[in-house]
N, CA and C atoms as a LAMMPS dump frame, in Angstrom:
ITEM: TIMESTEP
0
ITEM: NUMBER OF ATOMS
246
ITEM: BOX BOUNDS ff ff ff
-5.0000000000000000e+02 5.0000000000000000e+02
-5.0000000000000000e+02 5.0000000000000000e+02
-5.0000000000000000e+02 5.0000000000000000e+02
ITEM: ATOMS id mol type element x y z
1 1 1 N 183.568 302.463 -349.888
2 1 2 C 182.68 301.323 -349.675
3 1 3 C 181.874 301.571 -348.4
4 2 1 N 180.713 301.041 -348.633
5 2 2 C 179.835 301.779 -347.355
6 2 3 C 179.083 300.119 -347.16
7 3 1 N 178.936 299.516 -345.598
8 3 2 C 177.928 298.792 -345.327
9 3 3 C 176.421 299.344 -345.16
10 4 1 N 175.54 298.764 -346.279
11 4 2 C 174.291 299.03 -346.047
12 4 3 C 173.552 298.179 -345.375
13 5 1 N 172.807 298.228 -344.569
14 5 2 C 171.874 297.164 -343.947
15 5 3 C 170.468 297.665 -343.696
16 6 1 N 169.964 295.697 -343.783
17 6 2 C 168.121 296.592 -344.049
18 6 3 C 167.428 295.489 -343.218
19 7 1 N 166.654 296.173 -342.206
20 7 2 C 165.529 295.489 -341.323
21 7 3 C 164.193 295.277 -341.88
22 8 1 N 164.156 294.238 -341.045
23 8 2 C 162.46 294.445 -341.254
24 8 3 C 161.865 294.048 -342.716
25 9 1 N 160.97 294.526 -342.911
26 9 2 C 160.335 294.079 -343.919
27 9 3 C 161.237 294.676 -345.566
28 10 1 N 161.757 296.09 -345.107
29 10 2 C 163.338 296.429 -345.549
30 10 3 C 163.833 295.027 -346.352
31 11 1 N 164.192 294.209 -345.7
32 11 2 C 165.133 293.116 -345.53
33 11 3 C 164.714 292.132 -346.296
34 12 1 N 163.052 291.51 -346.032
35 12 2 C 162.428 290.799 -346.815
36 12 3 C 162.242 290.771 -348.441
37 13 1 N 161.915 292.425 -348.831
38 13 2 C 161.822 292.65 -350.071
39 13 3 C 163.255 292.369 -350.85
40 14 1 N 164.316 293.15 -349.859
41 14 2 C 165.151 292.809 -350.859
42 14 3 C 166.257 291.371 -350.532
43 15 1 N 165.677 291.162 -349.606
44 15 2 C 166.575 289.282 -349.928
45 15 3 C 167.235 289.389 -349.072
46 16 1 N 168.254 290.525 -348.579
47 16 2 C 169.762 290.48 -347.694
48 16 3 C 169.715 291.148 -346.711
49 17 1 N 170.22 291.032 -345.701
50 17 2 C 170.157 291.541 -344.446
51 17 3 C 171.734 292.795 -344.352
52 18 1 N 172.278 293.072 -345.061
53 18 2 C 173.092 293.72 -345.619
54 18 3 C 174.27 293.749 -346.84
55 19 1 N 174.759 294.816 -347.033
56 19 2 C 175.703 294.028 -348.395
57 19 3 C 176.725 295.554 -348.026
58 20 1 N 178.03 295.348 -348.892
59 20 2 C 178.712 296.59 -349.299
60 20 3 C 178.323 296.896 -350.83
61 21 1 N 178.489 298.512 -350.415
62 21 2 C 177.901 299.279 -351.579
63 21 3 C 179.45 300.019 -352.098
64 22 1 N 179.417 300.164 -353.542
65 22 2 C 180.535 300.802 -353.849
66 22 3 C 180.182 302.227 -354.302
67 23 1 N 179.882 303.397 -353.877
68 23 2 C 178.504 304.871 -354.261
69 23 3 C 179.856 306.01 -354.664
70 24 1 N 179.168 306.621 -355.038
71 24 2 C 179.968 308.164 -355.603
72 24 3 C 178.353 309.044 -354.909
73 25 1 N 177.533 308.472 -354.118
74 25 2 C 176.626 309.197 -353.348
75 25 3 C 177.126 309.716 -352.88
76 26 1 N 176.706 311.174 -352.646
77 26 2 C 176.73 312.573 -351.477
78 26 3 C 175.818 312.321 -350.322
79 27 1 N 174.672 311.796 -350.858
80 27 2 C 173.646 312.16 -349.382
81 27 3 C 173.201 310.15 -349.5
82 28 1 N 172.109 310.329 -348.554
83 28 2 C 171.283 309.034 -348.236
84 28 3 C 170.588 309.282 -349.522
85 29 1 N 169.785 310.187 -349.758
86 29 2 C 169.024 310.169 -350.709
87 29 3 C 169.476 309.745 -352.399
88 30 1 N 170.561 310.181 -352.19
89 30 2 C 171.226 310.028 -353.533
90 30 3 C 171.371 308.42 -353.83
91 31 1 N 172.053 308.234 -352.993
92 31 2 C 172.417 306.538 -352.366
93 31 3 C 171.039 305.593 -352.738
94 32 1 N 169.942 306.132 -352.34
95 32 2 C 168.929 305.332 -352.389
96 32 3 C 168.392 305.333 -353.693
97 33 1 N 168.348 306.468 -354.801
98 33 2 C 168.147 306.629 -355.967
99 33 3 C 169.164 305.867 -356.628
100 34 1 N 170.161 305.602 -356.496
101 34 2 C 171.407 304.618 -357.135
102 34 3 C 170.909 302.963 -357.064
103 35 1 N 170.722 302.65 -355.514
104 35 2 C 169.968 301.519 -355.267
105 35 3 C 168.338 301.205 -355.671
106 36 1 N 167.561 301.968 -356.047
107 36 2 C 166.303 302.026 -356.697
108 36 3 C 166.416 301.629 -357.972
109 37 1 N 167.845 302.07 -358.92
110 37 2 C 167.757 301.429 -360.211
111 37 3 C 168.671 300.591 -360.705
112 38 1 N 169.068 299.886 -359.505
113 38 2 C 169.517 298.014 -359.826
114 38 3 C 168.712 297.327 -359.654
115 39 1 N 167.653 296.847 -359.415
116 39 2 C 166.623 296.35 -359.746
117 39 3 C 165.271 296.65 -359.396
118 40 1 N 164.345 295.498 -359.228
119 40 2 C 162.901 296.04 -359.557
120 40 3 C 162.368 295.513 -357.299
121 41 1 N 163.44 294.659 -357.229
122 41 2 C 163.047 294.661 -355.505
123 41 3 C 163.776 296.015 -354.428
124 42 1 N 164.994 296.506 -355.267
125 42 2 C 165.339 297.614 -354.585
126 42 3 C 164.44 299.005 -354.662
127 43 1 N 163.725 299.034 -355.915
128 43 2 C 162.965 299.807 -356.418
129 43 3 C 161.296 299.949 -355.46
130 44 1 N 161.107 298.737 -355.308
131 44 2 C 159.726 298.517 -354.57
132 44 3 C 160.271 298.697 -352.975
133 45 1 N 161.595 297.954 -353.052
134 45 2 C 161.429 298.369 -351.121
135 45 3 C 161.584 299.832 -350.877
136 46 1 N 162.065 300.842 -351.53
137 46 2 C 162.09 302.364 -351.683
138 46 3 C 161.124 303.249 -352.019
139 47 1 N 160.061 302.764 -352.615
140 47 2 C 158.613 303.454 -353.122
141 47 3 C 158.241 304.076 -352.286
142 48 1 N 158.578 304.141 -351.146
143 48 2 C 157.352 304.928 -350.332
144 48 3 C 158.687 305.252 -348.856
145 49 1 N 159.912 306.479 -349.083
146 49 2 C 160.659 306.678 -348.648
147 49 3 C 160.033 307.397 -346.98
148 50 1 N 158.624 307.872 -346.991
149 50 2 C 157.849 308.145 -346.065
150 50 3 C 157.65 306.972 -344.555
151 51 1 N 157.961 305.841 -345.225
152 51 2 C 157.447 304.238 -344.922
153 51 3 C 158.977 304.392 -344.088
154 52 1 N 160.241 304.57 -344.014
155 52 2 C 161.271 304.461 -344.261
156 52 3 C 162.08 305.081 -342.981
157 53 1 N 162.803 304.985 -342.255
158 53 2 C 163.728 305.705 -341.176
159 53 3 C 165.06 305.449 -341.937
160 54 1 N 166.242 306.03 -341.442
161 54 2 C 167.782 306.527 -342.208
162 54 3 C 168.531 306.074 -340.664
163 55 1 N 169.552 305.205 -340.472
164 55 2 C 170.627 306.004 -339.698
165 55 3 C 171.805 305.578 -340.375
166 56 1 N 172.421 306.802 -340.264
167 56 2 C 174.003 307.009 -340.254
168 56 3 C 174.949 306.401 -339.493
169 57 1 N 175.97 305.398 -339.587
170 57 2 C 176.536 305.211 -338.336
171 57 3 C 176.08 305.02 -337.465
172 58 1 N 175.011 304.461 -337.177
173 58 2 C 173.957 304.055 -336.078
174 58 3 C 173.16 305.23 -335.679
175 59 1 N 173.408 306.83 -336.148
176 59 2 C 172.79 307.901 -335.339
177 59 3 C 171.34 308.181 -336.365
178 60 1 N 170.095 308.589 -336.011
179 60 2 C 169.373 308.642 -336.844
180 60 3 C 169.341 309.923 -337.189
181 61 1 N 168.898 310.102 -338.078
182 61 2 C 169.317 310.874 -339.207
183 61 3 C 168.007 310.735 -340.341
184 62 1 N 168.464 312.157 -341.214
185 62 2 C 166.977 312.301 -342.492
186 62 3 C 167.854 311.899 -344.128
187 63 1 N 166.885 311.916 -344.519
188 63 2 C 167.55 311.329 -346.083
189 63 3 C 168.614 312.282 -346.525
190 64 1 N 168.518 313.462 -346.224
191 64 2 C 169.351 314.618 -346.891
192 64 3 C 170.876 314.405 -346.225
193 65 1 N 170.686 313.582 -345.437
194 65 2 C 172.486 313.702 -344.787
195 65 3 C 173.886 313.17 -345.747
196 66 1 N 174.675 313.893 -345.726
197 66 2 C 176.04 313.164 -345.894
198 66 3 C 176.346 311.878 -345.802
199 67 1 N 177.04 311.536 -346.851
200 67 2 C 177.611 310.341 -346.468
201 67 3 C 179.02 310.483 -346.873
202 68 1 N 179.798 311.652 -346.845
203 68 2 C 180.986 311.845 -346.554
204 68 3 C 181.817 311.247 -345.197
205 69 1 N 182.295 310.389 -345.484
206 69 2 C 183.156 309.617 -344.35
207 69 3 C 182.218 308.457 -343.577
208 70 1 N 181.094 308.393 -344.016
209 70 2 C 180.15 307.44 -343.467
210 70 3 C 180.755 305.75 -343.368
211 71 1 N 180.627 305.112 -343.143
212 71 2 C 180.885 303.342 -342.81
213 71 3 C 179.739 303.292 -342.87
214 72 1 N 178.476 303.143 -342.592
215 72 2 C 177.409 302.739 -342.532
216 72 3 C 175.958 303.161 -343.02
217 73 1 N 175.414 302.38 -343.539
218 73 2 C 173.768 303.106 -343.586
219 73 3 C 172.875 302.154 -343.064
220 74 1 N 171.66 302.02 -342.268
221 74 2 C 170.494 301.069 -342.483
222 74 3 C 169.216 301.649 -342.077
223 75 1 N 168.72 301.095 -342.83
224 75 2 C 167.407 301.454 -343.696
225 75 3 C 166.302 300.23 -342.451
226 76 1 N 165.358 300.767 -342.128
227 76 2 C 164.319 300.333 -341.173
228 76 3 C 162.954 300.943 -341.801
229 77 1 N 161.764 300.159 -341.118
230 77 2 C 160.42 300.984 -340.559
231 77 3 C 160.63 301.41 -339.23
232 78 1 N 159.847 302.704 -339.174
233 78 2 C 159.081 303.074 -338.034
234 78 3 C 159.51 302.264 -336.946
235 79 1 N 159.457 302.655 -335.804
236 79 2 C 159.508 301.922 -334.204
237 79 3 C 157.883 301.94 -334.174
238 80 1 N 157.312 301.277 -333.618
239 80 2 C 155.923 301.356 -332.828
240 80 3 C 156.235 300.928 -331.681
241 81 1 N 155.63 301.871 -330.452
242 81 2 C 155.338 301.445 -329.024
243 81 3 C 154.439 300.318 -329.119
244 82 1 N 154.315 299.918 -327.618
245 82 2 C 153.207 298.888 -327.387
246 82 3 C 153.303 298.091 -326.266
């Protein structure tokens, strides 16, 4: 069981500010292709994985990582300075 959590506009599309996931995922990427086809708001907040930052356990991280032994994922935009 892995806590997923999602910021930001992340968060908006899909309704929840986190949930537990039950995955047979290897990577983030995999994970996110699993969550892309339970429905049509997980699907749209994922369209554009470019749009998108990854961390692991709070460390940031690229889509290709492990989630062997992971507790955590969340899914953000971009930081902007200012």
């Amino acid at each position: 069981m892995i806590d997923v959590l999602y910021f930001a506009w992340v968060r908006e599309r899909i309704g929840l500010p986190r949930e537990q996931v039950e995955t047979e995922a290897g990577t983030v990427a995999a994970l996110v292709d699993e969550l892309r086809g339970r429905e049509e708001r997980y699907a749209l907040a994922f369209s554009d994985l470019s749009a998108l930052r990854v961390a692991v356990d709070q460390d940031l991280t690229d889509f290709d990582a492990s989630l062997e032994g992971v507790r955590e994922v969340a899914f953000f935009p971009p930081m902007t300075g200012g």
